[in-house]
C-alpha positions as CSV (number, residue, x, y, z in Angstrom):
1,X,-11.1,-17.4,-8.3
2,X,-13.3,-16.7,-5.4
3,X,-14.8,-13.1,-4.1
4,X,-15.9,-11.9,-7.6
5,X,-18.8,-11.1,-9.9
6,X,-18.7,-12.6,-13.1
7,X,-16.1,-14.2,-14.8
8,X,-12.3,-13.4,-14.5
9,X,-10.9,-10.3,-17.4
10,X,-8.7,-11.4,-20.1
11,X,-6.2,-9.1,-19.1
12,X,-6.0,-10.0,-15.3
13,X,-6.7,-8.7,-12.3
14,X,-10.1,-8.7,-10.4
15,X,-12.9,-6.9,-11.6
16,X,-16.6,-6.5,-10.4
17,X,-19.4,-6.8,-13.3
18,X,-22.1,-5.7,-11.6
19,X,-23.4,-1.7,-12.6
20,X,-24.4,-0.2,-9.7
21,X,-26.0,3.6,-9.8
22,X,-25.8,4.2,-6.2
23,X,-22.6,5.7,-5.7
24,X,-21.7,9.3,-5.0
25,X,-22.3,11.7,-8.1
26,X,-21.4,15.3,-8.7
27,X,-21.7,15.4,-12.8
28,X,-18.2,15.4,-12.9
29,X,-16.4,12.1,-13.9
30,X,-13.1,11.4,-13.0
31,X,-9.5,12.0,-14.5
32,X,-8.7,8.9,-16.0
33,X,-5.5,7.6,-14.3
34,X,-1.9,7.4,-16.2
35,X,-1.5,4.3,-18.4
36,X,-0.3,1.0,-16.2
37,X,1.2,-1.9,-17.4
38,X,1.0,-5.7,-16.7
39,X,4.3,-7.3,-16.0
40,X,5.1,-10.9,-15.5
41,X,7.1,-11.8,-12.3
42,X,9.9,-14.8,-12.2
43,X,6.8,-16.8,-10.0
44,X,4.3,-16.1,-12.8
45,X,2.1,-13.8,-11.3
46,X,0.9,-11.1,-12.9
47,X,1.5,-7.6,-11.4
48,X,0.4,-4.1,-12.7
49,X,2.7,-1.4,-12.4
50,X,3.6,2.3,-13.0
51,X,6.7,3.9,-13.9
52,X,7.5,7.1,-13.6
53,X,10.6,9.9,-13.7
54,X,13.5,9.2,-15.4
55,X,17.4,8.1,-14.4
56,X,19.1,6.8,-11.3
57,X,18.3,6.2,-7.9
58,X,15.0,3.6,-8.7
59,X,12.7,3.7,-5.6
60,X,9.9,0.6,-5.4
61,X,6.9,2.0,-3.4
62,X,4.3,-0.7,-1.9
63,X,1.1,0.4,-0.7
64,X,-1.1,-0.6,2.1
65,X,-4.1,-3.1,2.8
66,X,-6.7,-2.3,-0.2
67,X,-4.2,0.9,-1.2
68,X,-3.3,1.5,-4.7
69,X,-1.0,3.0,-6.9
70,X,-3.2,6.3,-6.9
71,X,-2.5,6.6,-3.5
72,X,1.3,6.0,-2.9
73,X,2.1,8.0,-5.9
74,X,2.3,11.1,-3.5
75,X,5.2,9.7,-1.0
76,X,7.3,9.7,-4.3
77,X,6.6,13.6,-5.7
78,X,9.8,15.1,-4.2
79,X,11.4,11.8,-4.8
80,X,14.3,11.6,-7.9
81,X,15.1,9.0,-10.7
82,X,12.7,6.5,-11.7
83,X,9.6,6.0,-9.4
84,X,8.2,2.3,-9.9
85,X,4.0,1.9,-8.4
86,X,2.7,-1.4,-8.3
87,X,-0.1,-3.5,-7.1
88,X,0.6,-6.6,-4.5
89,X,-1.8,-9.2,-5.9
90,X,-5.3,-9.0,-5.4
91,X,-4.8,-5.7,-5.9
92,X,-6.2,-3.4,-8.7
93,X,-5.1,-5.1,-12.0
94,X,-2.6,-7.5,-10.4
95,X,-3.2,-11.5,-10.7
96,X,-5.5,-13.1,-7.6
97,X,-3.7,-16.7,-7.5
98,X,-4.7,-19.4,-4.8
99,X,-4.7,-19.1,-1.5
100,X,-3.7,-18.8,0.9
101,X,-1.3,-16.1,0.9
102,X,1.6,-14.9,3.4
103,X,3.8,-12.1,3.7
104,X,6.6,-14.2,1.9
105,X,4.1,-14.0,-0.9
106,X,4.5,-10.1,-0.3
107,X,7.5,-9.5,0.2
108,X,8.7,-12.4,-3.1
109,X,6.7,-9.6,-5.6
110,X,7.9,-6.9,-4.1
111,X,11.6,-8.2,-4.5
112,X,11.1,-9.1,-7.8
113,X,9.4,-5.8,-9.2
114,X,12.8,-4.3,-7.5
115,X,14.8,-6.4,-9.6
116,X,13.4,-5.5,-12.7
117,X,13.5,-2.1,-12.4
118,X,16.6,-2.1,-10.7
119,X,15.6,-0.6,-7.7
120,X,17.9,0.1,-4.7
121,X,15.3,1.7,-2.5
122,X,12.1,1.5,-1.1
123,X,8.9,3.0,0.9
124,X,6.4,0.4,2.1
125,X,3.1,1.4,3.5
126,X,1.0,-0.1,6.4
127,X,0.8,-3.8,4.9
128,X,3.6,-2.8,2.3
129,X,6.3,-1.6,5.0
130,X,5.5,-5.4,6.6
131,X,6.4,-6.6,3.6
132,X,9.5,-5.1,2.9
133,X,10.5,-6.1,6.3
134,X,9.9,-9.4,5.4
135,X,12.2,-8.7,2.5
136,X,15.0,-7.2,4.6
137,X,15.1,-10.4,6.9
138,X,16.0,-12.5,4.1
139,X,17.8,-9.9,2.2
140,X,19.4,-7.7,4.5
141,X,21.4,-6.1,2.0
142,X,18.6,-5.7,-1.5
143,X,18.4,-1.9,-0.5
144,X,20.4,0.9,0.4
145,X,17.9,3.2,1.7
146,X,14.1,2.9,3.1
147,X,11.2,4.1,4.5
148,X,8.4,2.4,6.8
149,X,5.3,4.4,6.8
150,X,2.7,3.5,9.5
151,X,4.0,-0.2,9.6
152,X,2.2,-2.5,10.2
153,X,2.7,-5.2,13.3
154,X,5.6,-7.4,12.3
155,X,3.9,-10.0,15.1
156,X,0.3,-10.5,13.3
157,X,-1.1,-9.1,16.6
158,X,-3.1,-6.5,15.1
159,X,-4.7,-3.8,16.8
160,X,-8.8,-4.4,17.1
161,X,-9.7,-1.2,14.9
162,X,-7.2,-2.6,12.2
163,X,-8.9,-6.0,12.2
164,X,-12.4,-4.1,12.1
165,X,-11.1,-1.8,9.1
166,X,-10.3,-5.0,7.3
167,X,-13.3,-6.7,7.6
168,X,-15.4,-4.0,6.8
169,X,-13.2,-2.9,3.7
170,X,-13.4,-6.4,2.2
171,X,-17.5,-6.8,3.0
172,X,-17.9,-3.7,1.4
173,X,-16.1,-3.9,-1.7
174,X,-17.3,-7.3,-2.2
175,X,-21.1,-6.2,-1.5
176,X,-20.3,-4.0,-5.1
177,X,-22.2,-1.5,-3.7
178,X,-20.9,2.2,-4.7
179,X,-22.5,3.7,-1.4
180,X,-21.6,0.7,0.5
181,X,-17.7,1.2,-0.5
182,X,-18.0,5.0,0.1
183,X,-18.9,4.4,3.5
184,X,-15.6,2.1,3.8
185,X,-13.5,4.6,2.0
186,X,-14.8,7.6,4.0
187,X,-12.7,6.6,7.1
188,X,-9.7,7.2,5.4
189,X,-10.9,11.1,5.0
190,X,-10.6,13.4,8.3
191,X,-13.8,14.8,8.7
192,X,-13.1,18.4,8.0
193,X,-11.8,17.3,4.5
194,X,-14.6,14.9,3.5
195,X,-16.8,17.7,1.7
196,X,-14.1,19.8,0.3
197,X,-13.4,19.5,-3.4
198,X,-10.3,17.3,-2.6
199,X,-12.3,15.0,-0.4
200,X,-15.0,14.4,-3.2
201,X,-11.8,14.0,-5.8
202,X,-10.6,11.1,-3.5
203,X,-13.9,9.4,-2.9
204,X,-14.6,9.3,-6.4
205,X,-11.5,7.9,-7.0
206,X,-11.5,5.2,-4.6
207,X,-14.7,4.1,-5.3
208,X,-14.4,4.2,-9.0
209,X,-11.3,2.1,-8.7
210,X,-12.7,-0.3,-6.4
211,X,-15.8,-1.2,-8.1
212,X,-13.8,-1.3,-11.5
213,X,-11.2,-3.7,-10.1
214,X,-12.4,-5.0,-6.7
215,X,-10.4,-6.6,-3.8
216,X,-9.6,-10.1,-3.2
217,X,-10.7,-11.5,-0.4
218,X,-7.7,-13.6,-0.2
219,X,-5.9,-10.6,0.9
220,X,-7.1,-11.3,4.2
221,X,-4.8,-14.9,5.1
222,X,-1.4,-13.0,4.7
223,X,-2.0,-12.2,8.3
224,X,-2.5,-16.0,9.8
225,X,0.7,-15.6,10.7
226,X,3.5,-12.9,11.9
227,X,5.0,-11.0,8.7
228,X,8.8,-11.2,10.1
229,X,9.0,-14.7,11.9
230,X,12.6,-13.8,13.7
231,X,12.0,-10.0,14.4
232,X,15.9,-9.7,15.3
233,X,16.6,-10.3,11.9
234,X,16.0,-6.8,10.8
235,X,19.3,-6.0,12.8
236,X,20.9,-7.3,9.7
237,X,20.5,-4.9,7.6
238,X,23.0,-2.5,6.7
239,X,21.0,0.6,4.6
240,X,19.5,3.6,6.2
241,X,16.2,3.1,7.3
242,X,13.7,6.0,8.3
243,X,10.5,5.1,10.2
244,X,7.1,7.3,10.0
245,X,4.7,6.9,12.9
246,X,1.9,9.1,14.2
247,X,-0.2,9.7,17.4
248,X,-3.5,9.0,17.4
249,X,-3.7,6.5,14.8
250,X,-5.9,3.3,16.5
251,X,-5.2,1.0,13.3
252,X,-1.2,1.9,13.4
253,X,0.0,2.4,17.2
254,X,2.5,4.8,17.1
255,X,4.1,2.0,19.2
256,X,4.9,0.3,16.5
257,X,6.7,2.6,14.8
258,X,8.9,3.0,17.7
259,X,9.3,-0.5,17.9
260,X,10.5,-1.2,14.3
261,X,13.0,2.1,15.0
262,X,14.9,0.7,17.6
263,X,15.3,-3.3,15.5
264,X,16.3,-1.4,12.4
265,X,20.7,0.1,13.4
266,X,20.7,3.4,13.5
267,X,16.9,4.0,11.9
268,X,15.7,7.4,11.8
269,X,12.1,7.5,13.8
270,X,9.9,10.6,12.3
271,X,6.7,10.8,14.7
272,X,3.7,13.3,13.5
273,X,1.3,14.8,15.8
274,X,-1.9,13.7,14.2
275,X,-3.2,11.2,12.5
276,X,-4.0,11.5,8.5
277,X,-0.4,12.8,7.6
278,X,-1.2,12.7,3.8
279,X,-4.0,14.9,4.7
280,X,-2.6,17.1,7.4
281,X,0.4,17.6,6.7
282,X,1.1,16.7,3.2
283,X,3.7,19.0,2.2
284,X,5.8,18.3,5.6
285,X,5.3,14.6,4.8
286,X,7.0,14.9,1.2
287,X,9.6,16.9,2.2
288,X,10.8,14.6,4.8
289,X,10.7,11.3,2.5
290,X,12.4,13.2,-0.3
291,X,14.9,14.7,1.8
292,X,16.1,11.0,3.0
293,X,15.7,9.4,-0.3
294,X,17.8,12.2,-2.0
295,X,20.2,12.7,-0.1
């Protein structure tokens, strides 16, 4: 296992082993997260996962490039039935196993979490909407319904601010400095939010998580090559697709978005004005997933 301190966990998953005091404090610790659980995968891998809600429709949510479960947990508040968060490898809890890795790595855990839950639709984020492409190109028929949220290019061409987000994220989680990671997480924060109550709450969080579990550097090869490799594919498939892009967003063009809209029949394109949706317009945001998924 490379990119870590200390010896690999008996229960999986990367960790960092290094105590470090320099991170933000406010005397207030944070909530302790709802329990997870470690499930194995047909492949062998390891992947942590949360389940929540109860009954039919199952909807599989994949986060983003060094997301969480923490942090795709909102997208699914409105949503009904059963609600199944997990973490890609290298991820939180998850398994780290050779590398390289490639979106077929992605888009293999992501079909099989599905499977064991059931699930017959989806919301992928950023890194997790290229996967589930990549699902939907070899399985054109898995889901009946999902959502693409700030995709992520299906090409590998990635934009130069999201291949500078990247490379700082990883240096800075792997540095296992608290303020160092702060400084990576504090991007993700508008700047009117970051000394509000809720901006502390998230920083904390983030940071707390990171440190705890770390980030594989691995993570980085899925993109050494495009997530989809036939783009035209994604014509194929026969659910109802809704794509969410934004303007103003330098690591996910709203071109994309548009883009992925017009390969997907009869895909639904949502575009918000601003960037930081889950920030600026939260409540808007949920109602809009839950109102597709529900219906």
């Amino acid at each position: 296992m490379r990119g870590r301190f200390g010896p690999p966990p008996p229960d999986g998953g990367p960790r960092l082993q290094r105590a470090d005091r320099t991170g933000p404090r406010t005397g207030r610790p944070t909530l302790p997260g709802p329990a997870t659980e470690l499930v194995t995968l047909p492949s062998g891998v390891r992947v942590e996962q949360l389940i929540t809600g109860a009954g039919d429709p199952v909807t599989v949510f994949a986060h983003g490039l060094a997301g969480d479960i923490a942090g795709t947990r909102p997208f699914g508040s409105g949503v009904t039935g059963r609600r199944v968060f997990f973490h890609f490898r290298g991820h939180g809890r998850s398994d780290v196993p050779p590398g390289p890795w490639s979106f077929a790595d992605l888009a293999a855990e992501l079909s099989a979490v599905a499977d064991l839950a059931g699930a017959t639709r989806a919301l992928g984020v950023s890194m997790g909407a290229a996967a589930l492409c990549r699902l939907l190109t070899t399985d054109p028929h898995r889901f009946e319904r999902v959502v693409l949220y700030l995709p992520a290019p299906l090409d590998g061409q990635r934009s130069a601010a999201s291949v500078t987000r990247m490379e700082r994220f990883l240096a800075c989680v792997e540095s296992g400095e608290a303020a160092m990671i702060a400084e990576a997480v504090e991007t993700e924060i508008p700047p009117a939010v970051r000394n509000t109550p809720a901006g502390w709450s998230h920083l904390r969080q983030r940071v707390e998580s990171l440190q705890r579990d770390g980030l594989a550097q691995e993570i980085a090869t899925v993109w050494d090559s495009p997530a989809v490799e036939e783009e035209s594919a994604l014509r194929e498939f026969r659910g109802r697709a809704l794509v969410i892009g934004c303007l103003g967003d330098d690591v996910h063009p709203v071109s994309w978005a548009e883009r992925l809209a017009e390969l997907l029949p009869g895909a639904e394109l949502e575009v918000f004005d601003r960037p930081s949706i889950l920030w600026t317009s939260r409540q808007e945001l949920r109602t809009r997933i839950s109102n597709f998924l529900n219906s």
